[in-house]
C-alpha positions as CSV (number, residue, x, y, z in Angstrom):
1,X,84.6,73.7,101.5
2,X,82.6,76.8,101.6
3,X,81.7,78.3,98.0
4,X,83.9,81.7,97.7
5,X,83.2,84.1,94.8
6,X,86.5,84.2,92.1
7,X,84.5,86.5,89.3
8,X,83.7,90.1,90.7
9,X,81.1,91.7,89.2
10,X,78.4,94.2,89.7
11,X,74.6,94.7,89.4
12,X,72.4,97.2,88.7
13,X,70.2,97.8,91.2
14,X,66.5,99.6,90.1
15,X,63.2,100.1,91.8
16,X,60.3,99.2,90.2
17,X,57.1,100.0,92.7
18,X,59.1,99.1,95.8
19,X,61.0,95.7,94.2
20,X,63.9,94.8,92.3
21,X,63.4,93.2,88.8
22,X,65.9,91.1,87.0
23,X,65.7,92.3,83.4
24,X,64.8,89.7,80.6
25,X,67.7,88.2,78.3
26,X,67.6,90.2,75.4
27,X,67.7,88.3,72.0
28,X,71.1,89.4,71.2
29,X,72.9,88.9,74.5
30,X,71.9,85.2,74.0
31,X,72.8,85.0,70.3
32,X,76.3,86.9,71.3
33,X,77.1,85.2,73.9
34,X,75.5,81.4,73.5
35,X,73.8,78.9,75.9
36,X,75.8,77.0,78.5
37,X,73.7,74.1,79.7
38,X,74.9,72.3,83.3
39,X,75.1,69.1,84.8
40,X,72.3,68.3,86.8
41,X,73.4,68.3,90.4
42,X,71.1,66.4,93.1
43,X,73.0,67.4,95.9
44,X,72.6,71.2,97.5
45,X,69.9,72.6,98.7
46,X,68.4,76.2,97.1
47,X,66.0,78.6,98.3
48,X,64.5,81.5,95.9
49,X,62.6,84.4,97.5
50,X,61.5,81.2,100.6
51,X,60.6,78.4,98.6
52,X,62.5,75.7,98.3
53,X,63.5,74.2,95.4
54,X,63.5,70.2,95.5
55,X,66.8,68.6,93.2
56,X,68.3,68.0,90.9
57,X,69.7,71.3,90.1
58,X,70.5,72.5,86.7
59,X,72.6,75.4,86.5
60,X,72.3,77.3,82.9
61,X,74.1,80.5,81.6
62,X,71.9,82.0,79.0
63,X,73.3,85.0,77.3
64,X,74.1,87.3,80.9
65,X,72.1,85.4,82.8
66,X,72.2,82.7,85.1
67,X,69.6,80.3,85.5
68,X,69.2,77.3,88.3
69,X,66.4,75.1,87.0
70,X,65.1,77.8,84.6
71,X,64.6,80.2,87.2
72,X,66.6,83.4,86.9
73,X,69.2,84.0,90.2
74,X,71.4,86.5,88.8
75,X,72.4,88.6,85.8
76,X,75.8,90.4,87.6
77,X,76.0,92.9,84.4
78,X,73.2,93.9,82.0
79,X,74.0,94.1,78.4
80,X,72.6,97.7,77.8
81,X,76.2,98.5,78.9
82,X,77.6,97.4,75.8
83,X,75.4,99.5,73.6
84,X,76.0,102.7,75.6
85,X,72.6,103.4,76.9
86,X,72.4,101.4,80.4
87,X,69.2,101.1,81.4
88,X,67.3,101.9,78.4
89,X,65.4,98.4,78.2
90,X,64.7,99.1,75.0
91,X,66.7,95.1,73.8
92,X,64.4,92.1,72.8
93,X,63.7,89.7,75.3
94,X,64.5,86.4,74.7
95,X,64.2,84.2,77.9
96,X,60.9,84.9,79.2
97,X,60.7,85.8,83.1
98,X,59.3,82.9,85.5
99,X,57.2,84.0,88.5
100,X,58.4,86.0,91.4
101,X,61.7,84.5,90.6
102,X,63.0,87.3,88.6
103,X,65.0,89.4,91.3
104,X,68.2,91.1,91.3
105,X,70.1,89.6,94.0
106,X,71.1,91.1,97.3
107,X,74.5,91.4,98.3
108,X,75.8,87.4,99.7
109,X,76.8,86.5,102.9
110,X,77.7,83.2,104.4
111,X,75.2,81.6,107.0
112,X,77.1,83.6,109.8
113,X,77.2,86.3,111.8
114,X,78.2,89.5,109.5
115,X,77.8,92.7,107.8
116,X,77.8,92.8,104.0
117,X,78.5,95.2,101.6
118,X,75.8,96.9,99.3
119,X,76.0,96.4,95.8
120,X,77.5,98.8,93.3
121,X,76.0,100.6,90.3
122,X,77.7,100.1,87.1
123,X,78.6,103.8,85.8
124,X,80.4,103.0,82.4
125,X,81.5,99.8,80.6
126,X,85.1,99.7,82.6
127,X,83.5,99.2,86.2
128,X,82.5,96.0,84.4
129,X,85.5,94.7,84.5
130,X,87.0,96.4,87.3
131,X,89.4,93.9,89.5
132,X,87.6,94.9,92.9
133,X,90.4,96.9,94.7
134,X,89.8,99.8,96.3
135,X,92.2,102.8,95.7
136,X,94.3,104.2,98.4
137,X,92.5,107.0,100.4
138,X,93.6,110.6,99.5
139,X,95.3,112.8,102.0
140,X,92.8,115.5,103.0
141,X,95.3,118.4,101.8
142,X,95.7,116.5,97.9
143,X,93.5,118.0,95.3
144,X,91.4,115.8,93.7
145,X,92.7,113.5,90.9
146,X,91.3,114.8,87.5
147,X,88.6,112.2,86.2
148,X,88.4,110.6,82.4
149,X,85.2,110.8,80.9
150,X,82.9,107.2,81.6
151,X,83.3,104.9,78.6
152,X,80.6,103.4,77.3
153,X,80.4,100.8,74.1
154,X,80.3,103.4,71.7
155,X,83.3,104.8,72.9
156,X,85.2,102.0,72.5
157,X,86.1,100.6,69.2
158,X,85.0,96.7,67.6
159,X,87.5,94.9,68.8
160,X,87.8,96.3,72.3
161,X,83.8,95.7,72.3
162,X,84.5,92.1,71.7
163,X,87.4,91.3,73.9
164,X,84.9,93.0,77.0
165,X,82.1,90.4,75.6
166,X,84.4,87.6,75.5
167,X,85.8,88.6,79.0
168,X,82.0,88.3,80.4
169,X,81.0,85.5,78.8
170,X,84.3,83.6,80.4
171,X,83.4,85.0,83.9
172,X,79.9,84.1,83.5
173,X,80.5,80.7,82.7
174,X,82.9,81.1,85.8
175,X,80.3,82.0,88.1
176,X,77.7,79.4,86.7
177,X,80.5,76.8,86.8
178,X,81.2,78.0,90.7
179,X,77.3,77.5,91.5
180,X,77.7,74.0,90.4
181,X,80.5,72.7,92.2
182,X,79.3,74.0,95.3
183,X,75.9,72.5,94.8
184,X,77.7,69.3,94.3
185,X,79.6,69.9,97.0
186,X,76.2,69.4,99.1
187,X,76.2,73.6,99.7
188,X,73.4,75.8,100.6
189,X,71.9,78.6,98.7
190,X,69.3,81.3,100.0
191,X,68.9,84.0,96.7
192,X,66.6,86.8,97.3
193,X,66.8,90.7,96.1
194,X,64.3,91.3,99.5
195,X,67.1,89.7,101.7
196,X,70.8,88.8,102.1
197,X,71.9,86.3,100.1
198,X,73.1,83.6,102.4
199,X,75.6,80.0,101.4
200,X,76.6,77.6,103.6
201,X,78.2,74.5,103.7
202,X,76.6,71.2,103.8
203,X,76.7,70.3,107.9
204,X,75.2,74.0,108.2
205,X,72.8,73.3,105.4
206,X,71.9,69.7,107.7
207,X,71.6,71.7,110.8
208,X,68.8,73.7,109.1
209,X,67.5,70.7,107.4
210,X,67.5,68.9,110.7
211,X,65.1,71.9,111.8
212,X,63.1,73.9,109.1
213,X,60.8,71.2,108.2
214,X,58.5,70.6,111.4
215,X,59.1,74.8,112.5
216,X,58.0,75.7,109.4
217,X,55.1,73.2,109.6
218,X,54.0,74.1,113.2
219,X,55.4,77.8,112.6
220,X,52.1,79.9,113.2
221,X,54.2,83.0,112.0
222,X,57.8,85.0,110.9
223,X,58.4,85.6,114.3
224,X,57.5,82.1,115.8
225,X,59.3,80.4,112.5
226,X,62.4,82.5,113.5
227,X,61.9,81.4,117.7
228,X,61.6,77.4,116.8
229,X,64.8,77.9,114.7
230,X,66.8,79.3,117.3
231,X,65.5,77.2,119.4
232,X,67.1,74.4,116.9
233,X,70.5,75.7,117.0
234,X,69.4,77.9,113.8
235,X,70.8,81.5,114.2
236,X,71.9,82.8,110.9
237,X,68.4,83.1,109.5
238,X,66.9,86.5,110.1
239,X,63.4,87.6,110.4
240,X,63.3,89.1,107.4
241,X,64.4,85.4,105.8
242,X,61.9,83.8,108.1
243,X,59.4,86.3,106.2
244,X,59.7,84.9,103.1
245,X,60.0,81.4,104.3
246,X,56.7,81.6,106.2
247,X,54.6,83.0,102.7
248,X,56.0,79.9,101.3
249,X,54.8,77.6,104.1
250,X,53.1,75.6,102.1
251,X,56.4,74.0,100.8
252,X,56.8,72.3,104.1
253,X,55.8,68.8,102.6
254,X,58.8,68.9,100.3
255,X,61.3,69.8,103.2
256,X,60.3,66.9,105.7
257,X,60.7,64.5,102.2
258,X,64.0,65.8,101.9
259,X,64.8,65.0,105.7
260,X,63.6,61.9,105.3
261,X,66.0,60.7,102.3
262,X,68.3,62.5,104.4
263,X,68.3,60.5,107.2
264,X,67.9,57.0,105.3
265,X,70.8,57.5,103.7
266,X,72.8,59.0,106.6
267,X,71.0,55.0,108.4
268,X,72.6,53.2,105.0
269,X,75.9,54.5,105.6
270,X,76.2,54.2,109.1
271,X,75.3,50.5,109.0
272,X,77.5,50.2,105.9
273,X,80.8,51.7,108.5
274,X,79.2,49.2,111.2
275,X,79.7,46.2,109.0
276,X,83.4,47.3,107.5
277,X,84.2,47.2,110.8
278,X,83.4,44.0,112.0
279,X,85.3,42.9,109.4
């Protein structure tokens, strides 16, 4: 069962000299909104920015942010939007950033053929919360509705504030909770800001699995990674996934060591069937 989204949020989407940076956990997002520590998961397989992540997993919420094996994925809405100046960057950090990791994710798309849909920017503390349905268009001969003024947490009194935080923190921990069932689940996970972000199911996942190893080995670059691929069966990774995949080459070893537990287990049950059967 593939992994579907149930929370929709938004991210803010900023440039920093030509890449997207996840902000930092501020100190009081995390002491606002707590620490939700996961189950490990071994099961799943997760890519970040090409490199693959061996399990188990460990998916975290800390504050607004999400975290698989202290690596930040995603932070869908920044807290600067509760203190009326998004953006600012002016909070304390409190959850250090780890690598290259730190990216704001691309819009997700399953590991078929598709378009997706660009990511919105948050313009006042409702489009937080907003439920995701697009308004009917206008006819071309109405005049335009008249607009309220944004909203942002200063505009809104205490307790409103709060009800919006507690509303986060119980999507976030929605959206952490989804990442873990569908790791369990055996799913796939490609997050990247440079790229698509790409789930699949676990018999796609083992199709790729069955593949990536010896093309990224051999591979001699993106464009050859992405031919032995296809060649493989593989289609829904792009050349601009096989880029990435190809600067982490080096990872190779850990892939073929995942195939091979793979396929000894995959040996153990089929002999296990064979002797249920004789019986």
């Amino acid at each position: 069962m593939r992994f579907f989204w149930e929370v929709v949020l938004v991210s803010i989407v900023a440039s920093v000299s030509g890449a997207v940076e996840l902000p930092e956990v501020p100190e009081e997002a995390l002491a606002e909104l707590g620490t939700t520590l996961g189950m490990p998961q071994r099961a799943g397989f997760v890519f970040i920015e090409g490199r693959y992540l061996p399990p188990p997993y460990t998916v975290t919420r800390k504050g607004n942010g999400i975290f698989i094996n202290r690596i930040q994925i995603q932070q869908p809405v920044p807290w600067d939007a509760f203190n009326g100046a998004p953006g600012n960057g002016t909070g304390k950090k409190a959850v250090d950033a780890d690598g290259d990791f730190e990216k704001v994710d691309a819009p997700q798309k399953t590991a078929s053929p598709g378009d997706s849909t660009a990511p919105q920017a948050v313009k006042s503390i409702d489009d937080l919360f907003a439920d995701g349905e697009e308004k009917p268009a206008m006819p071309a001969n109405a005049a335009p509705e008249p607009q309220a003024p944004a909203r942002t947490a200063k505009a809104l009194g205490t307790e409103e504030v709060k009800q919006k935080k507690d509303e986060l923190r119980a999507n976030l921990e929605r959206l952490r909770k989804g990442y873990e069932q569908a790791l369990a689940q055996g799913e796939m996970f490609f997050f990247s800001q440079r790229h698509n972000r790409v789930n699949g199911n676990y018999g796609t996942a083992r199709t790729l699995m069955g593949v990536l190893p010896k093309a990224l080995r051999h591979a001699q670059s993106p464009q050859d990674l992405m031919a032995r691929l296809n060649q493989g069966g593989v289609y829904f990774i792009d050349l601009g996934m096989c880029s990435a995949l190809f600067k982490n080459k080096h990872t190779f070893p850990l892939l073929e060591e995942r195939l091979t537990k793979i396929e000894e287990t995959e040996a153990e049950e089929a002999l296990r069937r064979k002797s249920s059967q004789r019986w």
